[in-house]
N, C-alpha and C positions, 0 to 999 in steps of 0.2 A: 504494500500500500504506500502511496506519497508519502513521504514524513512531510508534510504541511499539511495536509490534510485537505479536504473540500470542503461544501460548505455542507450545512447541515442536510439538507435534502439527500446529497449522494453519498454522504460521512454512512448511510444506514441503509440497507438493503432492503428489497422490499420483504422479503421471506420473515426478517424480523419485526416487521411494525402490525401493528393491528391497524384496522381499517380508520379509526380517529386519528392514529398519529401519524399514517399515512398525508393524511389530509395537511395535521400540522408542519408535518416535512416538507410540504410540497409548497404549502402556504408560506416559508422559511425558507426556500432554497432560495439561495443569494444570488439575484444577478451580479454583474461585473463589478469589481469595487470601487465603489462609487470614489469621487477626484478628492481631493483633500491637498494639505499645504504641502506633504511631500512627497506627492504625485511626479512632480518634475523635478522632484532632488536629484542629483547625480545618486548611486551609488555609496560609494564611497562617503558621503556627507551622511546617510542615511544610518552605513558602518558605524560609522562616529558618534551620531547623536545617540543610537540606541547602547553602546558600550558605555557612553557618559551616566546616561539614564541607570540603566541597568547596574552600574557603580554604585550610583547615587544609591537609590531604592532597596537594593542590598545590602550596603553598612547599616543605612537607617533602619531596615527590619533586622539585622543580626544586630543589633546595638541594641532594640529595644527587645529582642528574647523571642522576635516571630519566628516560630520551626521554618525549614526549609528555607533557610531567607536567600540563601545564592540560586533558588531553583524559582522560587516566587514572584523576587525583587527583578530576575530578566524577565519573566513572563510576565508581570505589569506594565515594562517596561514596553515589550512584544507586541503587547495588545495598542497601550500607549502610541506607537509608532504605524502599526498596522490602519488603527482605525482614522489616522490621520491620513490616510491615503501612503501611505510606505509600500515599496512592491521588493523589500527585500527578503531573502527566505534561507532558509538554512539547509545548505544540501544535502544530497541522500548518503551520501558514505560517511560524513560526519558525524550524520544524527546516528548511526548504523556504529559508528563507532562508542560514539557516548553512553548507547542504550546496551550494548554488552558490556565496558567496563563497569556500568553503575550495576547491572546484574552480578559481575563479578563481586564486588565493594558490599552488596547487600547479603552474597551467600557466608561474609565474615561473621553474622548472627549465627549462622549453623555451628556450632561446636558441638564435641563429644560430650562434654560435659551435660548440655542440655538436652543433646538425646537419651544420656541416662537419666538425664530427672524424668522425662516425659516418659519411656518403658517402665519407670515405677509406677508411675501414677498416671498411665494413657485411656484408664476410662474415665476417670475424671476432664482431663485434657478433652480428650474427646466428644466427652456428653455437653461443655462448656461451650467447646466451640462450633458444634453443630447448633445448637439452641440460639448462637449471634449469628451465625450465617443463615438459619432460617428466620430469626427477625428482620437480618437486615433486604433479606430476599422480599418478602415480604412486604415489606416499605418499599423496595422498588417496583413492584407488581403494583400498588397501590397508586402511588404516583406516575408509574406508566398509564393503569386506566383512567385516571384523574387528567390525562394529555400534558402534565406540567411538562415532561418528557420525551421526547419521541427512543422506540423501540428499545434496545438493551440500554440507553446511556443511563438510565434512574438504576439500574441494575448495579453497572459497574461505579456508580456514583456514590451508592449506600454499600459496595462492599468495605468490611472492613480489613481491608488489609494495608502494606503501607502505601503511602497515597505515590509514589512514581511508580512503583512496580503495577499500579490500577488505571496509569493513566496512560502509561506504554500498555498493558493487556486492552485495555478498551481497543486505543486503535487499530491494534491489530486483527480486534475480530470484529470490526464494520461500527464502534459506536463514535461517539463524539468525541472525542478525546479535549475538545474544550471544555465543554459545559462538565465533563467528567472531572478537570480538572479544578474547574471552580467550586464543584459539589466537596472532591476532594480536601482540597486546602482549607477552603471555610471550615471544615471537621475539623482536620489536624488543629487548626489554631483554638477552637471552643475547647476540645478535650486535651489540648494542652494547658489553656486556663483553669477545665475544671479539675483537672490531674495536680499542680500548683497548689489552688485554694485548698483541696480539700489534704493535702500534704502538709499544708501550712496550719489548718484546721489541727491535723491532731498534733504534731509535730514543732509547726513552725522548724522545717530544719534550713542551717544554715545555705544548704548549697543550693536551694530551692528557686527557681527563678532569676539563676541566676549564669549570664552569658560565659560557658565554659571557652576557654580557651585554645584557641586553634594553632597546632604546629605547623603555619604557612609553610616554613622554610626545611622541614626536616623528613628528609629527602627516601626516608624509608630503606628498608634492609633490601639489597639491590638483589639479593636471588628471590627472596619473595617477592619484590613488583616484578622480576622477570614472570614468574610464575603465574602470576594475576594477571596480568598481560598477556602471557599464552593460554589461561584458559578463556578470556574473553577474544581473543584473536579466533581462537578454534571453533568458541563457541556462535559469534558473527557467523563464519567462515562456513559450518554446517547448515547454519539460516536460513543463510544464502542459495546456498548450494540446489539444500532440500527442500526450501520455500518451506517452512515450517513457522505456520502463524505465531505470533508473540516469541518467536525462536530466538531474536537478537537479545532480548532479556530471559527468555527463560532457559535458553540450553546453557550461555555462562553461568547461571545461578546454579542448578542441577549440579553438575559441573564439579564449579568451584565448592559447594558444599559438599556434594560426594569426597572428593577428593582431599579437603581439610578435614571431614569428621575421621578418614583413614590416616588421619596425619602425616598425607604424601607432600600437600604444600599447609603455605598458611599464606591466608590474605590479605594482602596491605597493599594499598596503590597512594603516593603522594598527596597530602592536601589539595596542592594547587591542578593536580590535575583529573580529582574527583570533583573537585569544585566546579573547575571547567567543564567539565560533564555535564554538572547539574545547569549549569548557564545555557549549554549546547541544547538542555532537552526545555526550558522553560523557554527559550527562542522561538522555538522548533512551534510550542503550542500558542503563547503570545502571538505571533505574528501570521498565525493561518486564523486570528478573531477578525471578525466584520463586525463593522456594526450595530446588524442585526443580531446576529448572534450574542452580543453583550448585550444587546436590550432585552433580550429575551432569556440570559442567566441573571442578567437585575429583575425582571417583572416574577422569577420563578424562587426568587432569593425568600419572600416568607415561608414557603413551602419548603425552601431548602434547607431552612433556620429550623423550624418544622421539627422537620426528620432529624436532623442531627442530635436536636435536644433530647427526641423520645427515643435512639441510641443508647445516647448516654445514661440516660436514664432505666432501661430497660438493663442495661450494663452493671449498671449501679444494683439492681434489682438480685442480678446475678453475684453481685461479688455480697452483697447481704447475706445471700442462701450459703454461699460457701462459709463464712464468716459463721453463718448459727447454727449450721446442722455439722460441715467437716473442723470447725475450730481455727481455720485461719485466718492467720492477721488480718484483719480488716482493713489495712493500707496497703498490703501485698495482695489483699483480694483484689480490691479498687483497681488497683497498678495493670495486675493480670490480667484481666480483662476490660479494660478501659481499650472505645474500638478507634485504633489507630496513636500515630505520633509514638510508633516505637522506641525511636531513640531519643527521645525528649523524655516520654515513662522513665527509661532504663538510667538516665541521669538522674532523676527526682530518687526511683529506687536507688542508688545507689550513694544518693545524701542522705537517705534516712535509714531505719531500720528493718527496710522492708527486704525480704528475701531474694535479690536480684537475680536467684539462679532458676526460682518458680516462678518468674518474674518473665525473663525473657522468653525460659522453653515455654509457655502460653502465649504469649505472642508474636514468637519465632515459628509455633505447630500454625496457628489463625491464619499467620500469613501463607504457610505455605500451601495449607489447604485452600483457602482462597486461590490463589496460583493452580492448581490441581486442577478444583471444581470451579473456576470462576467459568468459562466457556461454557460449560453444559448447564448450570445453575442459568445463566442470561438465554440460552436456548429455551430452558424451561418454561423460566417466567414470561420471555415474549410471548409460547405458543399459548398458554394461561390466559395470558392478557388479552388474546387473538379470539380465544374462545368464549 
């Protein structure tokens, strides 16, 4: 598929929409994008302002604690630029590139360590995390017949797993990758506040909210980025090869964590050029918005606020049960199942006293099953929705 993606009418096939959201796709498909101030920019002027932009907006949001802010603060930026009439775009072997290394960078959650927690205790794990992925199924079905949505995007919008690996799988199997990404991100940042509050609630601990530290400069153990490097090279490379949908992020991930939980490698790739990664893919979705497209994730934004609060809250519901029928910590419950903002959770757990090893394997298992079942789960619910 384009890594820019189209507009929303052809972003969705017709096999997945039901007969209303047909109508809405079609009533949305963008004509040409419309002229704007830098329509007639060179190139190169366009390069420039959107790298300034994208600077700006990403210290601002990692300064003030917003998750993802070097993937965010370019794809404000993106849109930013886009809707102003900008016709610049991010090509296909880059994005291709960014999207296996960041696959790689994400299979570093897989350790041995947390697949023995999860083998001790995999029905629990299990019964936990089928229970959020049929809520959050659930809420996309609704809000697909509700039309806020057209076809699987509400699907992959409410999953929860983490929000780039959802917004690289949407694309790749026909949904919006915009509107998935905005549903996205506005979670990560709620359930990173309400993750915060309620940390600070029993705790107040000190490391809570507060902007960790990045090794810009520190260049990593150079046989392990060779390594992380060759399974996102190989793992691209099969993608490609074998046209294997979502294959640019999910065969590195597979992969890289197969290969680390046997402790053949271990994965590290450089600050600055995970970072860059994340800049590459928030371009990539930034700058394919029109729009229409953004007036139409602003007018669906109460609905979006919506869902995400009765997540959290349904989440919340679940870490209660664990909390009074199995005895655990009620902050390690919270953590573990709070749906998305992995590695913002795994910092908060890891300033307080909450168990970050029961911590991660439950949000490290969510994720990957999401990844798994997310395809067939959006199959589902479309044909659901259809009937």
């Amino acid at each position: 598929m384009n890594p820019v993606g189209a507009s929303l009418g052809t972003g969705v096939s017709d096999r997945q929409l039901g007969g209303g959201s047909v109508m809405i796709a079609a009533s949305m498909t963008s004509p040409p994008r419309p002229a704007g101030r830098l329509t007639q920019a060179p190139a190169v002027a366009q390069w420039l302002l959107l790298a300034l932009a994208s600077a700006v907006l990403a210290t601002v949001f990692h300064l003030t604690g917003v998750p993802a802010a070097f993937l965010v603060g370019p794809m404000v930026a993106g849109i930013l630029v886009a809707t102003q009439g900008g016709t610049v775009r991010v090509p296909a072997l880059p994005y291709l590139a960014a999207q296996s290394m960041v696959g790689a960078v994400i299979a570093h959650a897989v350790t041995a360590e947390i697949v023995w927690i999860f083998l001790g205790q995999w029905p629990l794990f299990t019964g936990v995390v089928f229970a959020i992925l049929a809520a959050s199924s659930a809420m996309g079905w609704v809000m697909t017949r509700l039309h806020v949505l057209p076809g699987t995007t509400a699907v992959w919008g409410t999953s929860p797993g983490a929000a780039t690996p959802m917004m690289l799988m949407a694309r790749a199997f026909g949904a919006d990758d915009r509107l998935v990404a905005f549903m996205q991100y506005m979670r990560v940042v709620f359930v990173a506040i309400a993750a915060a509050a309620i940390a600070g609630f029993w705790l107040n601990p000190a490391g809570a909210g507060v902007v960790a530290a990045t090794p810009w400069l520190k260049a990593g153990d150079p046989r392990h980025v060779a390594e992380t490097l060759g399974v996102a090279l190989a793992g691209a490379a099969a993608a490609r090869a074998f046209k294997v949908p979502g294959g640019g992020f999910l065969l590195p991930f597979f992969l890289g964590a197969t290969l680390q939980v046997f402790g053949v490698i271990h994965i590290e790739l450089p600050a600055l050029l995970t970072t860059a990664c994340f800049v590459l893919l928030g371009w990539s979705v930034g700058l394919s918005f029109t729009r229409a497209i953004l007036l139409h994730a602003l007018r669906a934004m109460p609905q979006i606020t919506a869902s995400t609060l009765i997540m959290i809250a349904f989440c919340g519901a679940l870490a209660w049960l664990l909390h009074a029928v199995l005895g655990v910590d009620p902050l390690t419950a919270y953590l573990a199942t709070s749906p998305g903002g992995i590695d913002y959770v795994a910092i908060i757990a890891a300033s307080t006293h909450g168990d970050v090893g029961f911590v991660m394997a439950l949000q490290t298992f969510r994720m990957t099953m999401v990844l798994v079942c997310g395809p067939s789960i959006a199959r589902l619910v479309a044909r659901a929705s259809e009937r």
